[in-house]
Structure formats: structure tokens, C-alpha cells
PDB file of N, CA, C and O in Angstrom:
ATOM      1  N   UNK A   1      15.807   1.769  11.281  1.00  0.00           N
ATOM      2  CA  UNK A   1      16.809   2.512  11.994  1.00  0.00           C
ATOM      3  C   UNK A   1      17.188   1.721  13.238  1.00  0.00           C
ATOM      4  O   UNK A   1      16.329   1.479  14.086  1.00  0.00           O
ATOM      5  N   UNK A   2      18.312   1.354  13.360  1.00  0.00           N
ATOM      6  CA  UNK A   2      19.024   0.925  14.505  1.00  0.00           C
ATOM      7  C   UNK A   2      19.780   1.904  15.413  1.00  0.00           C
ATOM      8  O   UNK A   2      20.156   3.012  15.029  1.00  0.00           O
ATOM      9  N   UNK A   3      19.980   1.399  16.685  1.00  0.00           N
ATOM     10  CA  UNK A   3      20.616   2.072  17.463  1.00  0.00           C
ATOM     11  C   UNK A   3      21.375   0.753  18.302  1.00  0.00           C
ATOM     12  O   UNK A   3      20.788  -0.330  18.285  1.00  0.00           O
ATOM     13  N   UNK A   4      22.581   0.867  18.971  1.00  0.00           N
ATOM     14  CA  UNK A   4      23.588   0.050  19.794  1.00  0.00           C
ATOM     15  C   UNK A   4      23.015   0.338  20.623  1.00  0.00           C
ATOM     16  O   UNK A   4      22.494   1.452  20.567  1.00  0.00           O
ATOM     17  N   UNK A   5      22.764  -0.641  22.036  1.00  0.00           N
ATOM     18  CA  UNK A   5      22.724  -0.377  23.231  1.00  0.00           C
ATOM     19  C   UNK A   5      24.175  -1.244  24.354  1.00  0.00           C
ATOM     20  O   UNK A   5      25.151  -1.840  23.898  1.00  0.00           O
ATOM     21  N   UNK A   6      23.888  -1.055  25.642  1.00  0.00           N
ATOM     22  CA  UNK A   6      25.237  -0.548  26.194  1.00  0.00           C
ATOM     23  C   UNK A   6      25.718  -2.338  25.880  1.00  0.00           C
ATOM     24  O   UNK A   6      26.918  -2.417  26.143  1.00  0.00           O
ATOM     25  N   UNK A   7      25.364  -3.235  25.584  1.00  0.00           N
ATOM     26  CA  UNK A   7      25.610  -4.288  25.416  1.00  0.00           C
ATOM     27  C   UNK A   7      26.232  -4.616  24.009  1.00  0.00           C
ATOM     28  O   UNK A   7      26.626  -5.719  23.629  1.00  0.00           O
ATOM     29  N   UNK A   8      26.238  -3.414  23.307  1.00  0.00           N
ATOM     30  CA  UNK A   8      26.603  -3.695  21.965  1.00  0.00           C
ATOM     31  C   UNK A   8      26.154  -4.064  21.034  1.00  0.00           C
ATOM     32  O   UNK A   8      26.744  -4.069  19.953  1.00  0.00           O
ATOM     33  N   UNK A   9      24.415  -4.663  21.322  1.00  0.00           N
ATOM     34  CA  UNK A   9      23.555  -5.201  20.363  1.00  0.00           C
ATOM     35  C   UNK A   9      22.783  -3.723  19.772  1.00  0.00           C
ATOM     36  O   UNK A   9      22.632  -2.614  20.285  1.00  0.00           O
ATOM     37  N   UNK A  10      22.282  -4.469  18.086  1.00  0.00           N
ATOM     38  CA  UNK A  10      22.087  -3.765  17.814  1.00  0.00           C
ATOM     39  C   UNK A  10      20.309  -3.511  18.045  1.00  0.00           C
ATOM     40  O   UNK A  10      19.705  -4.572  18.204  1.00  0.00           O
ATOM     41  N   UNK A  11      19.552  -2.411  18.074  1.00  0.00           N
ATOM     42  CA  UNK A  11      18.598  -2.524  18.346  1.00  0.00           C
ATOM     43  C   UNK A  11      17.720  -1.657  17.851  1.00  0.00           C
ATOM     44  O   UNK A  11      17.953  -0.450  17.907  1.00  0.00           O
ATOM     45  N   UNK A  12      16.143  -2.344  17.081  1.00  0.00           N
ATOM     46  CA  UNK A  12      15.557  -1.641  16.110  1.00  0.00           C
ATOM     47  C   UNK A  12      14.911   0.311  16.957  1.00  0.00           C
ATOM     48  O   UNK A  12      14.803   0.349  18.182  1.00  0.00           O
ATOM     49  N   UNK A  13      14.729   1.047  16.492  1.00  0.00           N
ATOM     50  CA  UNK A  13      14.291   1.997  17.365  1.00  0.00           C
ATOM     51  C   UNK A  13      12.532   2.052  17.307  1.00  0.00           C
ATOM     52  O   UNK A  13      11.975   2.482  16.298  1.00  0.00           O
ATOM     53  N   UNK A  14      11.792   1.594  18.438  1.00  0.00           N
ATOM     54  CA  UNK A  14      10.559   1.303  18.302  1.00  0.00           C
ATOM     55  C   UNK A  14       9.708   2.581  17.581  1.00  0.00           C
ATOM     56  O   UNK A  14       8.957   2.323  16.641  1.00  0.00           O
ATOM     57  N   UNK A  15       9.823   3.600  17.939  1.00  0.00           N
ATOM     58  CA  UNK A  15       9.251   4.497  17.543  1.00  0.00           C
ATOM     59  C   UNK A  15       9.093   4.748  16.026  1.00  0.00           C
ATOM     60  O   UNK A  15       8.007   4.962  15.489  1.00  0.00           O
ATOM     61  N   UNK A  16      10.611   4.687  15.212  1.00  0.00           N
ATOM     62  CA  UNK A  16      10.109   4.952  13.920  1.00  0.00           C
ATOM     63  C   UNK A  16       9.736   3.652  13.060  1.00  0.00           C
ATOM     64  O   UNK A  16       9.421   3.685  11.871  1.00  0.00           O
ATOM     65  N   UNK A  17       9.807   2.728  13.698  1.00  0.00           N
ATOM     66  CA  UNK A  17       9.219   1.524  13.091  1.00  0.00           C
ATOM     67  C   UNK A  17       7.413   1.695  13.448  1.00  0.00           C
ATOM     68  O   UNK A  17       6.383   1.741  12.774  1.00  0.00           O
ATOM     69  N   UNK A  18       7.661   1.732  14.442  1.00  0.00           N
ATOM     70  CA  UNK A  18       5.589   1.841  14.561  1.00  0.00           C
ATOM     71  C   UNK A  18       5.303   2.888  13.443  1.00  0.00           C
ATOM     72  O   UNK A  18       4.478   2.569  12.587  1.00  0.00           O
ATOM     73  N   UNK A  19       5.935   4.169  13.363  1.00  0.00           N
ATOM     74  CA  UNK A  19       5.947   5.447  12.529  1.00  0.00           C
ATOM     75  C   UNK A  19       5.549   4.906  11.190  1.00  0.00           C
ATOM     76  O   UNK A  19       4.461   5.077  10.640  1.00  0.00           O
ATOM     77  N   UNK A  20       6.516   4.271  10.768  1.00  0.00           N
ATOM     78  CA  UNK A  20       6.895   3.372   8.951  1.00  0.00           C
ATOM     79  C   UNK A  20       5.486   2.543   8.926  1.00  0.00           C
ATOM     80  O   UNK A  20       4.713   2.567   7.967  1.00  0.00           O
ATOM     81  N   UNK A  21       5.324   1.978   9.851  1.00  0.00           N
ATOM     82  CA  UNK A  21       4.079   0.453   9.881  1.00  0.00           C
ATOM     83  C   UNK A  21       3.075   1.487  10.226  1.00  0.00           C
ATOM     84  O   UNK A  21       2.323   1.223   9.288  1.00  0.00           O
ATOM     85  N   UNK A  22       2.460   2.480  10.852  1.00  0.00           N
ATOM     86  CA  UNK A  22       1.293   2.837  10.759  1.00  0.00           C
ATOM     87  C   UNK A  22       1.131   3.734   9.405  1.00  0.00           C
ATOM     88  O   UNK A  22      -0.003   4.003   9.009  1.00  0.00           O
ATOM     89  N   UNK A  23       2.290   4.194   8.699  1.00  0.00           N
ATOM     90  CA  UNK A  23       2.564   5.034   7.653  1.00  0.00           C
ATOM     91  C   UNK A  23       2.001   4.185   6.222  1.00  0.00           C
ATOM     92  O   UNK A  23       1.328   4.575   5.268  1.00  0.00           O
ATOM     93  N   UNK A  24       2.491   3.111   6.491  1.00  0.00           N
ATOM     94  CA  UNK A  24       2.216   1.942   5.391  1.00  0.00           C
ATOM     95  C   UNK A  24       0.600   1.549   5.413  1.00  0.00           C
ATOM     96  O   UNK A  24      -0.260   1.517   4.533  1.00  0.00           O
ATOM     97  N   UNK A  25       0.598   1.281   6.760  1.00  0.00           N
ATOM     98  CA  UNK A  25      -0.902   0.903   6.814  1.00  0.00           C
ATOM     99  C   UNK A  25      -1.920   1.713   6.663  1.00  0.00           C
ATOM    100  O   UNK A  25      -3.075   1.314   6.514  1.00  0.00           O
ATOM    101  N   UNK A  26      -1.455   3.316   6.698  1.00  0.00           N
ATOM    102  CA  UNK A  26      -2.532   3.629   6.275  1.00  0.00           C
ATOM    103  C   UNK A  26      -2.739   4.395   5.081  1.00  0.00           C
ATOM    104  O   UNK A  26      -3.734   5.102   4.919  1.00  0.00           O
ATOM    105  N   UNK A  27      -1.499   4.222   3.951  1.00  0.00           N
ATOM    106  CA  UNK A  27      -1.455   3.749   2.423  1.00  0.00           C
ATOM    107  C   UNK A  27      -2.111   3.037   2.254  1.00  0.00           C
ATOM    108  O   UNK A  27      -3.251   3.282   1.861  1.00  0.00           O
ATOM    109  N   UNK A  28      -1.719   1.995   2.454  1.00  0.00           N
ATOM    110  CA  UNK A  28      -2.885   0.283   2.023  1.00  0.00           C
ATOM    111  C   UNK A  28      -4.315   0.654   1.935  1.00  0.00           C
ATOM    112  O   UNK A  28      -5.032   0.886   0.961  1.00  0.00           O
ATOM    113  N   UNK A  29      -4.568   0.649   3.379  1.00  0.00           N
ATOM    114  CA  UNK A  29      -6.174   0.960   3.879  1.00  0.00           C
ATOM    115  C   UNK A  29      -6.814   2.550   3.137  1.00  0.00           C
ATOM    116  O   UNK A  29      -8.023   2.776   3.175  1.00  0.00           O
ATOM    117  N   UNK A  30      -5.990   3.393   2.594  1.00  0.00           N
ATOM    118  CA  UNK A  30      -6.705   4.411   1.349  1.00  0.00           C
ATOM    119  C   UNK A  30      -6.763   3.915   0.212  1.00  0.00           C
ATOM    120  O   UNK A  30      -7.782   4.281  -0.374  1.00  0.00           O
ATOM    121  N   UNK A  31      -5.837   2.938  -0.633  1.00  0.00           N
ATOM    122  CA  UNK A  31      -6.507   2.122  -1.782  1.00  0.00           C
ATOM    123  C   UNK A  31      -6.653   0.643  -1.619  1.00  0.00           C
ATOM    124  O   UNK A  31      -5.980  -0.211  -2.196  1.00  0.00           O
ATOM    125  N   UNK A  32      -7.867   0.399  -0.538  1.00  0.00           N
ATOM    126  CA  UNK A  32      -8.342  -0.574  -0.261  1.00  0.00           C
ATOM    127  C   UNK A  32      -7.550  -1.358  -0.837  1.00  0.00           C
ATOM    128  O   UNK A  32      -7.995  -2.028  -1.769  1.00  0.00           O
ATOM    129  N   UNK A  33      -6.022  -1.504  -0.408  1.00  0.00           N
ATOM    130  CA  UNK A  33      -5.306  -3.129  -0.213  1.00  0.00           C
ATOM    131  C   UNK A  33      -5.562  -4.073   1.219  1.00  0.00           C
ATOM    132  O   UNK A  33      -5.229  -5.253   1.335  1.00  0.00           O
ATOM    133  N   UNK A  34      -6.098  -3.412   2.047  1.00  0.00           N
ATOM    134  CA  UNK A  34      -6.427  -4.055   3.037  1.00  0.00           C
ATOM    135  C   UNK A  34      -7.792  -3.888   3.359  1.00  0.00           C
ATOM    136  O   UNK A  34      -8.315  -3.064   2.607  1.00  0.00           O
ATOM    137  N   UNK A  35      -8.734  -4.469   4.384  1.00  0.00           N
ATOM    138  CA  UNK A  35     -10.082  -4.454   4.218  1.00  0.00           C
ATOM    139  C   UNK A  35     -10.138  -4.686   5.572  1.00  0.00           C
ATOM    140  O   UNK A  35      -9.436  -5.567   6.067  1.00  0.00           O
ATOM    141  N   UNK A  36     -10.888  -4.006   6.245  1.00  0.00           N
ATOM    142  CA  UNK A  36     -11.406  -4.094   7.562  1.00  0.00           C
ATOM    143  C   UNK A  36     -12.702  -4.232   8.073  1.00  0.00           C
ATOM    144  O   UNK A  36     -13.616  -3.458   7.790  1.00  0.00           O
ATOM    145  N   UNK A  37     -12.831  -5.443   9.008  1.00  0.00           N
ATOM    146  CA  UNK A  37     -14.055  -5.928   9.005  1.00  0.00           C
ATOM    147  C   UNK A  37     -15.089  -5.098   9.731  1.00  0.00           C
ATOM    148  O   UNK A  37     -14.923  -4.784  10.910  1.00  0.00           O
ATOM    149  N   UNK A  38     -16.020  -4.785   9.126  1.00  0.00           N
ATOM    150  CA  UNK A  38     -17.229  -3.726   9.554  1.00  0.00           C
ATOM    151  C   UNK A  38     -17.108  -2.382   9.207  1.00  0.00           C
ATOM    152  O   UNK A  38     -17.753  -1.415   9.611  1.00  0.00           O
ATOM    153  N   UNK A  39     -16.286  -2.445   8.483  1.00  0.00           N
ATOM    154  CA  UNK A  39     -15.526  -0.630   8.104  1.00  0.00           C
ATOM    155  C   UNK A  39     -16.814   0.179   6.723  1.00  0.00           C
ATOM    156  O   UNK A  39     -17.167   1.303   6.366  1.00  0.00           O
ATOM    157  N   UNK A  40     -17.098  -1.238   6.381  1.00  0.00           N
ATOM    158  CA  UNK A  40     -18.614  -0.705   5.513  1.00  0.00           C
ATOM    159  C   UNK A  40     -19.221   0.632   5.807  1.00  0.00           C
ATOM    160  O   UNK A  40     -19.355   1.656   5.138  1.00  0.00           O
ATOM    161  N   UNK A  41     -19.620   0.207   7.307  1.00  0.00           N
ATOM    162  CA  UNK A  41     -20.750   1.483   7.832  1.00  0.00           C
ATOM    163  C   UNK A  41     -20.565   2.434   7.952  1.00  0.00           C
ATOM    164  O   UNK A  41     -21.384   3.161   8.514  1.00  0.00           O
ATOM    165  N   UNK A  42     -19.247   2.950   7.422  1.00  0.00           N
ATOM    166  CA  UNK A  42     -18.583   4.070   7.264  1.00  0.00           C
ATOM    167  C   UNK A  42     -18.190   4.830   6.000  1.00  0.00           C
ATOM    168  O   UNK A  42     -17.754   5.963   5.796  1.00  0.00           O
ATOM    169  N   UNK A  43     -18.522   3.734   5.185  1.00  0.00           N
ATOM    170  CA  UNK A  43     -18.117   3.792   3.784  1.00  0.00           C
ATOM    171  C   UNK A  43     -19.236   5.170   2.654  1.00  0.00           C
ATOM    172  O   UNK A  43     -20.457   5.311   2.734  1.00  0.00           O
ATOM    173  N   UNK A  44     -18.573   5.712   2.015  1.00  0.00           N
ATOM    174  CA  UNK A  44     -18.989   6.314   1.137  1.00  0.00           C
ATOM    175  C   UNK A  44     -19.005   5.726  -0.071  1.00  0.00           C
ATOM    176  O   UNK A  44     -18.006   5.748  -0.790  1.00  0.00           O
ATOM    177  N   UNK A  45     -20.134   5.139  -0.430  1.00  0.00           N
ATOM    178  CA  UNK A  45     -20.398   4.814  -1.817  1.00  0.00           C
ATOM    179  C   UNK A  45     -19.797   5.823  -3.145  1.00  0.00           C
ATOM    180  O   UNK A  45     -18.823   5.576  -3.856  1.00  0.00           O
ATOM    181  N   UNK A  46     -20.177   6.319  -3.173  1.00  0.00           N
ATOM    182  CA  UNK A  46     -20.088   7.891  -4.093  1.00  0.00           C
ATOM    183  C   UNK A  46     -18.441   7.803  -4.283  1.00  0.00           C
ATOM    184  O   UNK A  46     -17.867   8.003  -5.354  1.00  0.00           O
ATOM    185  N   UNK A  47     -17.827   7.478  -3.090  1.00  0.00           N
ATOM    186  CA  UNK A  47     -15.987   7.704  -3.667  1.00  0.00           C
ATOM    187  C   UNK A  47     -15.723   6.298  -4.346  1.00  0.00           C
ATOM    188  O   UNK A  47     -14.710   6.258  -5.045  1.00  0.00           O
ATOM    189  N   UNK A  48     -16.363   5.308  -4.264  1.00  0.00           N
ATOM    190  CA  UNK A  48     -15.742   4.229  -4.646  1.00  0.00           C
ATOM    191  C   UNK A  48     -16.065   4.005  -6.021  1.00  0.00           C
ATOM    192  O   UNK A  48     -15.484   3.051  -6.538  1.00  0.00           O
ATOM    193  N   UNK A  49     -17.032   4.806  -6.894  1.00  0.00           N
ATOM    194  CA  UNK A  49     -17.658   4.575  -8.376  1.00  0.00           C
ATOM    195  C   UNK A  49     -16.684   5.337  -9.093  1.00  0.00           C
ATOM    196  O   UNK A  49     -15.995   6.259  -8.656  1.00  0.00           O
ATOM    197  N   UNK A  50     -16.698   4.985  -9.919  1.00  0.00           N
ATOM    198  CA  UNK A  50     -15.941   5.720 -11.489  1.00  0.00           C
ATOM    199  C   UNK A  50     -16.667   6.778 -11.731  1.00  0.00           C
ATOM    200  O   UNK A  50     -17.861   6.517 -11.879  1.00  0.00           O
ATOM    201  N   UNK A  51     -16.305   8.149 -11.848  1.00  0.00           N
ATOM    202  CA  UNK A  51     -16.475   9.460 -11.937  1.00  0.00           C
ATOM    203  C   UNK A  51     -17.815   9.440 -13.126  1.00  0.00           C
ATOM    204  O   UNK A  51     -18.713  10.278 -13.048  1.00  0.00           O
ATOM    205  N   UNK A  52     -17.801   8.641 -13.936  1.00  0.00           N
ATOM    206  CA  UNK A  52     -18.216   8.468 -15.197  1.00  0.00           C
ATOM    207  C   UNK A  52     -18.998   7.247 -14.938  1.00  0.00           C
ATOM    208  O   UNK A  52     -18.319   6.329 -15.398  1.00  0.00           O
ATOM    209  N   UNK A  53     -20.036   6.792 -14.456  1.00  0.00           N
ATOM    210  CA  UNK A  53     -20.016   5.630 -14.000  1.00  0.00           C
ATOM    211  C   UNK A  53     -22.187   6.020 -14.686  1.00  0.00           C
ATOM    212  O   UNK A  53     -22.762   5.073 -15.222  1.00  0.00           O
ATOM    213  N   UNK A  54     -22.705   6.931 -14.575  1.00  0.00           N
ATOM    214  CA  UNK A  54     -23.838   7.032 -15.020  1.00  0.00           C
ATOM    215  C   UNK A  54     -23.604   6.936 -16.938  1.00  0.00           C
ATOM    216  O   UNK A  54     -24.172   6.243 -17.782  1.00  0.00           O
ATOM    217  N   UNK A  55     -22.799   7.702 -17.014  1.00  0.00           N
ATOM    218  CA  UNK A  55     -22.646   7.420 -18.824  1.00  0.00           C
ATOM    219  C   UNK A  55     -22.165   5.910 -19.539  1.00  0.00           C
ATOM    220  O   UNK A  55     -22.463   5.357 -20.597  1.00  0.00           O
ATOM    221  N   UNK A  56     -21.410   5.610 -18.574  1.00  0.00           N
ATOM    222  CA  UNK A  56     -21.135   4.498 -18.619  1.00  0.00           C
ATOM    223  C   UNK A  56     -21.277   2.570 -18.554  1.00  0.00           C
ATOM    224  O   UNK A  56     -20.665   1.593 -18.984  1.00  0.00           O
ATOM    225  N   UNK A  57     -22.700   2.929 -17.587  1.00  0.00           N
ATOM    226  CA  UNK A  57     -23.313   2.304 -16.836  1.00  0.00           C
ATOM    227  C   UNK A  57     -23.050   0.714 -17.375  1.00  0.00           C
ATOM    228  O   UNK A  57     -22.916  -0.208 -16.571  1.00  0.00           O
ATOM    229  N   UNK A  58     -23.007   0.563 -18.521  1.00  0.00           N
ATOM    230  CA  UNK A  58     -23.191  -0.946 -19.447  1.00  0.00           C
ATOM    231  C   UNK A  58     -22.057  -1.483 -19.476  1.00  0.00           C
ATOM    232  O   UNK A  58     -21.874  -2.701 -19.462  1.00  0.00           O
ATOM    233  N   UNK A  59     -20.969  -0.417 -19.531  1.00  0.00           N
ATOM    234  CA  UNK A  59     -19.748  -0.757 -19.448  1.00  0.00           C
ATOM    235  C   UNK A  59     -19.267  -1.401 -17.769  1.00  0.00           C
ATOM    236  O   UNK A  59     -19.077  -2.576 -17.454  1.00  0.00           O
ATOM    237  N   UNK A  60     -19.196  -0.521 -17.158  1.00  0.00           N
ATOM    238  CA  UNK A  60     -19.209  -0.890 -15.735  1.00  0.00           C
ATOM    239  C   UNK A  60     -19.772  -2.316 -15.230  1.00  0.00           C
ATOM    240  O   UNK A  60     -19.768  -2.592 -14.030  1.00  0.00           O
TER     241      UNK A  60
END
């Protein structure tokens, strides 16, 4: 989204761009397309296995 200022240029509007880019980023960072360093120690094992992952085990 742009907006004119009194100079006539055109100019991005900071707000909904940070909005879009923290919106995106934190898409990414829920299906681990991005990876953050030390974010481990926070991590839940249990969400990251295949639902099916004890019957399965050989497969996996």
C-alpha cells in the first residue's frame, strides 16, 4: 500500500508492511520454513511426530 506525500513521491505505508512481514513470518515459523536459533528449548516434541508414528515406527 502506497500513499503520496506532499512532494508527490510515492510512499510505502510502514505500518501495513511491518503488518504483511510479521504476518508472513509468522506463517513460515508455524510450518517450520524458517528455523530459529535456540528455539529448541521450547519445542514440543509430541507436535512434531506423525500422529501414527508408534504403529508405524519402521516406516518412519
Amino acid at each position: 500500500m502506497y500513499q503520496t506525500d506532499k512532494a508527490g513521491n510515492r510512499r510505502v505505508v510502514r505500518m501495513v508492511y511491518e503488518i504483511c512481514t510479521f504476518q508472513a513470518l509468522r506463517d513460515q515459523l508455524r510450518c517450520k520454513q524458517i528455523w530459529v536459533v535456540g528455539a529448541d528449548k521450547w519445542r514440543k516434541p509430541a507436535q512434531d511426530l506423525p500422529a501414527d508414528v508408534e504403529e508405524r515406527r519402521i516406516e518412519h
